[in-house]
Structure formats: C-alpha cells, structure tokens
N, C-alpha and C positions, 0 to 999 in steps of 0.2 A: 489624577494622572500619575503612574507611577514615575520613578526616577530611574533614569536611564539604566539600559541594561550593562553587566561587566562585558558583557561577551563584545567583541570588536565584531563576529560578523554582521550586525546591519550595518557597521560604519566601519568601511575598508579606511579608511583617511586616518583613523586612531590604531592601527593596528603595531607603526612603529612609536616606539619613545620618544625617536631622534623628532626635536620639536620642526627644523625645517621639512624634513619628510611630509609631517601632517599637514605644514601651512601649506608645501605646493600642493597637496593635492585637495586641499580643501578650497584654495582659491583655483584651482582650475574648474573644480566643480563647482563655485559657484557662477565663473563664467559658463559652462554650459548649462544650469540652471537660467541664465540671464535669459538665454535662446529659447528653450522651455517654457517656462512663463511668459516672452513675451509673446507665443501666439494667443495665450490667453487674454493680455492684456490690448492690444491691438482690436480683438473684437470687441470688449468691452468699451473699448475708450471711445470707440466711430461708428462701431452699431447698434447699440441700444438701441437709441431715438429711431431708426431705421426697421430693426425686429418689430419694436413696441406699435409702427406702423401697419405694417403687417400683419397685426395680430388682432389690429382694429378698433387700436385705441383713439378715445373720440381729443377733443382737444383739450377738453380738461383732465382728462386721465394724463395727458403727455406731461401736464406739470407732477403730478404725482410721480412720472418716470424721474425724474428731472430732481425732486427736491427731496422725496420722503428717504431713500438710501443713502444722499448725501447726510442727514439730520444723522440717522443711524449709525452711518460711518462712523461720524467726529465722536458720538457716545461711546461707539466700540471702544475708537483708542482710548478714552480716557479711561473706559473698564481694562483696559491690556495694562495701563500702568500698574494698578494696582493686583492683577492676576499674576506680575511679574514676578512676585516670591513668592508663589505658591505653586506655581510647575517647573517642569522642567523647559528649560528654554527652548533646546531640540524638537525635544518631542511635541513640545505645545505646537510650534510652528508648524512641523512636518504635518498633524492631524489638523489644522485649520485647514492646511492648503487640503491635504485630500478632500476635506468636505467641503472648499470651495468649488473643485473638481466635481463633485458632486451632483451638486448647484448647479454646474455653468451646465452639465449633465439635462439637467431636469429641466434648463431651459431650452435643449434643442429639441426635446421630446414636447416641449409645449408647439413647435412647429408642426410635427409628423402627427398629433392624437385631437388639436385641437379644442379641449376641454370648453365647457362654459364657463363663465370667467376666465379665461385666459389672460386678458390683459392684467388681470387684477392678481391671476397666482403668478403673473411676471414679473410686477411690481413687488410682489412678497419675497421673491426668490433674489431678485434687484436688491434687497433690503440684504436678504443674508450674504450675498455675496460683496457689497461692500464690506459690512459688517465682518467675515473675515481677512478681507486688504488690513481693516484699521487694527483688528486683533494683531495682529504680523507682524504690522509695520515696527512699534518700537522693539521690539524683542531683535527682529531682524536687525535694524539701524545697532541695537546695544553688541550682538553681535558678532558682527561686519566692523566695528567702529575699536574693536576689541584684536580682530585675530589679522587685520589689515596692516600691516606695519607701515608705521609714519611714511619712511621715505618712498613708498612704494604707495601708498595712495592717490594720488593727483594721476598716477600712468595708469592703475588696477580700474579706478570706474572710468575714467577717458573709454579705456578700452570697451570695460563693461557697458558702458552705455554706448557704444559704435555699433555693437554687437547689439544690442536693445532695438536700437534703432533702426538697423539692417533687418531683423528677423520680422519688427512688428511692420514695416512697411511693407516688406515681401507677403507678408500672411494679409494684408491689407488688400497690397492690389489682387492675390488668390484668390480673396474672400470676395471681392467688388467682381470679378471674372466666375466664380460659380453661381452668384447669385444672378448676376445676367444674365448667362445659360442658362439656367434652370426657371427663371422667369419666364423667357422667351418659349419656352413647350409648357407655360401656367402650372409648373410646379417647384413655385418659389418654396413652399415648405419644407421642399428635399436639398435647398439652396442651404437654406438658415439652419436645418436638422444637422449638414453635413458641417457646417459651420462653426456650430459650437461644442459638435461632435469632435471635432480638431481640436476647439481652444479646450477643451476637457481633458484630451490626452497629452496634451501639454501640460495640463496644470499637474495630472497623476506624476508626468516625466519630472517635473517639478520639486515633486515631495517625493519622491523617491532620490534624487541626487540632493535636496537635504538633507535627507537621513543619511546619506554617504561623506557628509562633512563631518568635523569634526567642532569641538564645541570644547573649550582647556576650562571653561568655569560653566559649564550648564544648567546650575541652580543657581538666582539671586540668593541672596541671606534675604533670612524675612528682616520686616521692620512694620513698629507695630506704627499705627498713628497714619500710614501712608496716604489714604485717602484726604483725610481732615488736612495734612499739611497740606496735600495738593491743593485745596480749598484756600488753605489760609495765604498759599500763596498766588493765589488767582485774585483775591482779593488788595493785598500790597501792591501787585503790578497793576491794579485796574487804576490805583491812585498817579498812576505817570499822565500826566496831561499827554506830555507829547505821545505816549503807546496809548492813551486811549481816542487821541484823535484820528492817530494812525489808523489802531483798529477798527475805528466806525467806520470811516474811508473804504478800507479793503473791503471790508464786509458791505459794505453798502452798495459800491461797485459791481463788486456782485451778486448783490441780490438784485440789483436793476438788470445784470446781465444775464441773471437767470430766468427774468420775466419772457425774453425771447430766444432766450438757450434752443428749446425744444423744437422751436417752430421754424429753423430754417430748415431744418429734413424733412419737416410735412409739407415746406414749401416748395424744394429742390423736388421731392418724390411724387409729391400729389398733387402740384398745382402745376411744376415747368414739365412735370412726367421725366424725369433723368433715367436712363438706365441706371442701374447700381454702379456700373463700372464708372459712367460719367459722376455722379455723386462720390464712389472713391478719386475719381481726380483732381475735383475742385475743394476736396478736403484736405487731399495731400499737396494742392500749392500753396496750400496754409501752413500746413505740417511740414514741409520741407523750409520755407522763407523763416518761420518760425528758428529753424535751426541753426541756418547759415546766420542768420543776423545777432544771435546770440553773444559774440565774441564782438561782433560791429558796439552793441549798446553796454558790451564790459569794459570796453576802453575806452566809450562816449562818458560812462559814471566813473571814471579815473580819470578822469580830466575835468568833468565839469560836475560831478556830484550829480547823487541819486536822486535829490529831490529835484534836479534840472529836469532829469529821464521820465521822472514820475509825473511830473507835469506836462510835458511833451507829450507822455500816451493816452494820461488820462483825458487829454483833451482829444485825443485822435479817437479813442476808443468810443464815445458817445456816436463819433459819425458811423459807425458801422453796418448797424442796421437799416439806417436812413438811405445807405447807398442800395440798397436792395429794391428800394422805390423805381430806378429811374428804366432800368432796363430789367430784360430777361434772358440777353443774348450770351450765350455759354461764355464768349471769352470775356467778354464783362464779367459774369460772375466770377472768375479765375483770376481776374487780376483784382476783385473786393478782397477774395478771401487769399491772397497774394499780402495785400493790403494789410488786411485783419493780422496776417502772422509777422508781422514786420511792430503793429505795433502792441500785440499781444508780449512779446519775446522779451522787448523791451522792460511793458509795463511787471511780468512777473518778476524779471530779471532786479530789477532797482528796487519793488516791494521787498524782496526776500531779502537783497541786501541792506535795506534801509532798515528792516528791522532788527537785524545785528546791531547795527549800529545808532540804535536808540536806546537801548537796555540799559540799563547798569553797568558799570563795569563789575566784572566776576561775579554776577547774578547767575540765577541758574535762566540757559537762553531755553532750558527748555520748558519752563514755564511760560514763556513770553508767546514761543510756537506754539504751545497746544490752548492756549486761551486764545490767541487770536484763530486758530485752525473754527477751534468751537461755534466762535460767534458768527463766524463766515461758515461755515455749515447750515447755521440757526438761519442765519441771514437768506441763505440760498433756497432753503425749504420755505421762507415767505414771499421770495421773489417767482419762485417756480411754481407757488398757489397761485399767485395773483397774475401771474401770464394766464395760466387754464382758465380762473375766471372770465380775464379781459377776453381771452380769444374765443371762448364760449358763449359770449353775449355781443360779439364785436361786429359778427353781421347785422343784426336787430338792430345795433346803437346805430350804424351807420347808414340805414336805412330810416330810422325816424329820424334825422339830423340833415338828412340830405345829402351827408358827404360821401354815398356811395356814387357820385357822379365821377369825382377824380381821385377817390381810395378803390378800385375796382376791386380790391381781396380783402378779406377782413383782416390776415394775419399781417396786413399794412398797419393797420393800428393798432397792433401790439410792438411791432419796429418804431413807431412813430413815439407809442409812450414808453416805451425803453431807451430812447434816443434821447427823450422829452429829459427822463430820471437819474441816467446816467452824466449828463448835462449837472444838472443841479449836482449832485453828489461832487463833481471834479470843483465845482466853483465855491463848493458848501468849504472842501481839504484845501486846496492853494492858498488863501490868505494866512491858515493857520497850520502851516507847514514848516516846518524849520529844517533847517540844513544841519545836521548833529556832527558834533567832531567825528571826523573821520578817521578809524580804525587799524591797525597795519594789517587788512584784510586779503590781498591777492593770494599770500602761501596757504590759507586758510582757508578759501573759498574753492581752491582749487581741489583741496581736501577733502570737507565736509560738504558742498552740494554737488549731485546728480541729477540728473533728468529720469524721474520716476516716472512718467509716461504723457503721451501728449493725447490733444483734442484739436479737431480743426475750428472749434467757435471760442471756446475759452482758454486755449494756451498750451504751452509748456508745462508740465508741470514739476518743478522742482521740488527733491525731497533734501532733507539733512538727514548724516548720523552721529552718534553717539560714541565720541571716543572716551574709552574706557580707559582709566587708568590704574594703575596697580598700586594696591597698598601702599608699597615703599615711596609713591610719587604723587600720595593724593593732599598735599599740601601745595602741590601745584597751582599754576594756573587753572579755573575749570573753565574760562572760558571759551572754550570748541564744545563745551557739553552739550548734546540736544537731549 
C-alpha cells in the first residue's frame, strides 16, 4: 500500500497548516462518519442470526453464524498489530472499510440471486466482514487516541456515541418496518436486499469521510521483533493468577453464552412466528435498558467494587435463557429481554473495568485486552459449535428420553444446558475472585471507553482506545495505553 499522497485533495481537513483548523474538521468528520457506519453496524449486530434464517440455515449452520467470524475477528486484530508499521494508517483503514462495504454488498445480493449454498457463502462473507471490524479497530483506536485532545475526550465520544446510538436504532426500527412489509406480499428477499443495500452505502459514506480526515503521523515507525514480543508478552501476563482466572471466567461465560446466542431468533422467528418489526422491539428493550442502566451500575462499582457487580450479574445472567421456558406471551418476552439488558449492562460494564484494574501497574493494558479478547473469541467459536450440535440432535434426545412430554421445543434444551453451564462457570469465578486495589479510574474511563456497538442477547459492547503520546512525553505514565 502506497503512502499517502502530498496532494490535500482526497483529504480537505490537511489542506490548512493551522493545526486547530485540521482537528475541527477532522473531528467533525469523524462525528458524521459515526452516523455512516452506524447503519452498517446496527444491521450487523441484530440481523445476522435473522438473514442467516432466511437463507435457510439448518441449526447447526446457525452456530457456525455465531462462532467461525467471531474466531476470525480476534485473528484479524492480532494480524492488524503487527500490519501496523508496514501501511499507511489512513489509507489501510479507508480501503478495509470500502471492502467491508463490499461484503456487506455481496451479502444483500445473496438475498435477491439465491445461489446454492448460500447459507454457507454467508458464513464466508460473515468471516470477511468481521475480519475487516478487527483489521480497523487498532489502527482506528491508535488514531482517535492520538488527534483527540485530552480535555475534550469524555464530551467528543459522549457525543459520538449519542450519535451511534440514535442512527443505529433509527436504521434498526427502518430495517424491522421494511422487512415486515416486504414479508407480508412474500418477498422478504427485496426486504434483506434493500437492507444491506443501505448498510453498504453507509459503509462506502464511511471510507470516503475517512479519507477526508486528516491523519499528523500516518505511518507507524517499523520495529522489528513486533510479533514474537506480542507473544512473549502474552505469555508473562498468562502467569497472573488473578488475569488468568479472570480470563477463563469471561471467556467461559461466554462460550456458555454462545451455545444459545443463535437460537433465540430461530425461536422469536420460527417457532413464536414474530413479525420482524415485533423481533426489532423485543431486541430494542434490551438494547435500550441496556443503556439507561449503564451509569445506574457505574456508580453501583464506585461504591461497592466491581467484583460486588460482577458477582451480582454473573449470577443473573445464567437465569436468562431458562426464563424463555415459562411463557410465550410477547410482553413477557419484553420484559426477559428488558431483564437480560439490565443485567448484561452491568455484567460488561465491571468486566471491562475489573480488568484495568488487575493488570500491573504501567504494564502495557493492551496486552492484557487483546489476550483476553482472543481467548474469548476462541471460547465463543466452541460454545457456538456445541449449541449447533446440541440443538441438532436435541429433538432425537428428547424423544428417546421421554422428556418431550414437558420440553415441548427442542431449542428448550439448548436454554436448559446453557443455563445448566453458565451456572457452573459463575460458581466455578466467585470463590476465586478478588477485589484488586482500586484505581483513580472515573477521569480515565470516561476517556478511554465507548460503546462500540450493541446486541440485544450479549450486551453492550465496549471498546478502548489508544492514547498516543508524543516523543517528548513518552516517559510518561502509559497506563491509558490500549
């Protein structure tokens, strides 16, 4: 990839010198980039599992929705680390996104042409399009973390992410309102074509107001060795008792939670028959509780500590699925998954914190992040096999057993053994949990985490970024570093 060109016209935002000049207008563009992206982001995060239905995938395909892109992803970023000094930062980003845009492309064409295998080139296209999120992600965070200025951080993504928020739920309920129309006259494929038809031209709108930022250091400096450190120091942090009890914990969580991730959309769609619009509403009372309670559980772990919170959800979050057993009446479901974002919100909130706050002091945190991201990726892709398995074989078992008398669906005992697993895992972490000294974390946190995008069955999802520091101040503290 070449290095950036001298001429300022693709990038209006470098055309003056004057350094304030470029930051406004590189962070106004990256708030409307925010809007951009998020209709891409918004389809991806609440209808995959829903397309992937659609397209006829059986139940074991649906783990394969579920875990093989996550696996991918976590690879990506760790191949984005080390790609980091060898492109340009701009331009790497800009041409990821277009050829996510691509992707998200080629997947509404799999609605409108129908190919054989489809489910299967969905999953593959599933694969590349995380696959460029993780490419992105550090490049973007280094940045973002770089041309943000301090005192203006905590109000720049507040904002930014209001703005995320507003766009991806607008493009949510549009998306749940065309697919219902178009359902209703049996031509849902003109629903999902038009659909990703959108999140594609947002993602193009995307990488083209990247290209219009501007970028004051565009090339890392190479450094040789990059990868093997990354190694050597995945290795040192595995030696933390307490981060590596931590990390089996998160990652275990959810891989149990991935075992029935897939299957409440086959359930809402295919077994309660939901309009789409009704399956966007009972997502978004997750997706909204989710949000509001955010701030409720940031000042529950200022007061009583993270591993008070951690404990609290992780025992809430096993009953999740179980509650899906007792009824099927819509406002029930609405107030489970009301439920579910109350104690999802929590549960990501005090993970993310708690592992600040286990590290080393002036370790690099972002080692601690991408080894734990990994293992919980790995984790997720054997929890999302072994749901397709169980829910593949789950009518059979429950008919030789006799318990199809009072399990009347079979995707009941894939809730039952994810509720079963999720259980052990919280009881497995609590006794060997520790309360780690606590951090002078609120200026910092209000800094360095956002809300990178949400799901209505596994959460919130918060990102960090990478604040960059200059030469002259890199004997600093690094601990903000991700």
């Amino acid at each position: 990839m070449a290095l950036e060109p001298s001429s300022s016209s693709t990038n209006p935002c470098s055309r003056s010198r004057d350094r304030l000049s470029w930051l406004r207008c590189t962070l106004r563009r990256s708030q409307q980039e925010a809007v951009a992206s998020s209709t891409m982001t918004a389809t991806s995060d609440n209808f995959f599992n829903a397309y992937a239905i659609f397209l006829g995938a059986s139940l074991g395909q649906m783990g394969w929705v579920t875990g093989l892109p996550q696996l991918f992803g976590s690879l990506a970023q760790l191949l984005s680390v080390w790609l980091a000094s060898h492109f340009s930062r701009r331009q790497f980003i800009v041409v990821c996104a277009a050829l996510q845009a691509v992707v998200v492309l080629g997947m509404g064409a799999l609605a409108a042409f129908r190919p054989e295998n489809a489910v299967w080139l969905f999953i593959g296209l599933a694969v590349l399009y995380q696959g460029f999120i993780n490419l992105i992600q550090p490049h973007w965070r280094a940045w973002m973390g770089m041309i943000v200025p301090q005192r203006r951080r905590g109000a720049f993504f507040a904002s930014r992410t209001r703005l995320t928020m507003m766009a991806s739920l607008s493009v949510f309920f549009v998306g749940g309102g065309i697919l219902t129309l178009t359902d209703s006259v049996q031509m849902a494929w003109l629903g999902f074509s038009l659909l990703f038809s959108i999140a594609a031209m947002g993602r193009f709108a995307s990488a083209w107001l990247l290209l219009q930022m501007h970028d004051p250091e565009p090339r890392a400096a190479k450094a040789s060795g990059v990868f093997s450190q990354t190694l050597y120091n995945f290795r040192q942090a595995w030696k933390d008792k307490t981060f590596r009890h931590y990390s089996l914990f998160v990652a275990g969580m959810q891989c149990m939670v991935a075992i029935s991730a897939p299957f409440f959309a086959v359930y809402m769609l295919e077994d309660l028959h939901f309009t789409y619009f009704e399956f966007v509403l009972s997502s978004v009372a997750s997706i909204f509780t989710q949000f509001i309670t955010l701030r409720f559980w940031g000042r529950f772990s200022d007061l009583y500590g993270n591993r008070l919170v951690m404990m609290i959800t992780s025992c809430l979050i096993p009953s999740l699925p179980l509650l899906w057993l007792f009824s099927d009446n819509y406002l029930y479901i609405l107030a489970i998954q009301a439920f579910s974002g109350l104690a999802w919100s929590g549960f990501t909130l005090s993970t993310a914190n708690y592992l600040y706050d286990i590290r080393p002091f002036r370790s690099d945190f972002a080692t601690y992040a991408a080894l734990q991201a990994a293992l919980s990726a790995g984790f997720v892709f054997i929890g999302a096999m072994l749901g397709g398995v169980i829910a593949s074989y789950a009518e059979a078992f429950l008919i030789w057993t006799g318990f199809n008398t009072w399990l009347t669906n079979p995707i009941f005992l894939v809730f039952m053994i994810s509720t079963i697993m999720r259980s052990l895992v919280a009881l497995w972490f609590i006794p060997r949990s520790v309360e780690p000294k606590a951090r002078p974390r609120p200026e910092l946190l209000t800094l360095i985490f956002r809300i990178r995008g949400f799901n209505a069955i596994s959460g919130v999802s918060l990102d960090w970024l990478t604040v960059a520091k200059k030469k002259r101040a890199k004997n600093k503290e690094q601990h903000s570093d991700k």
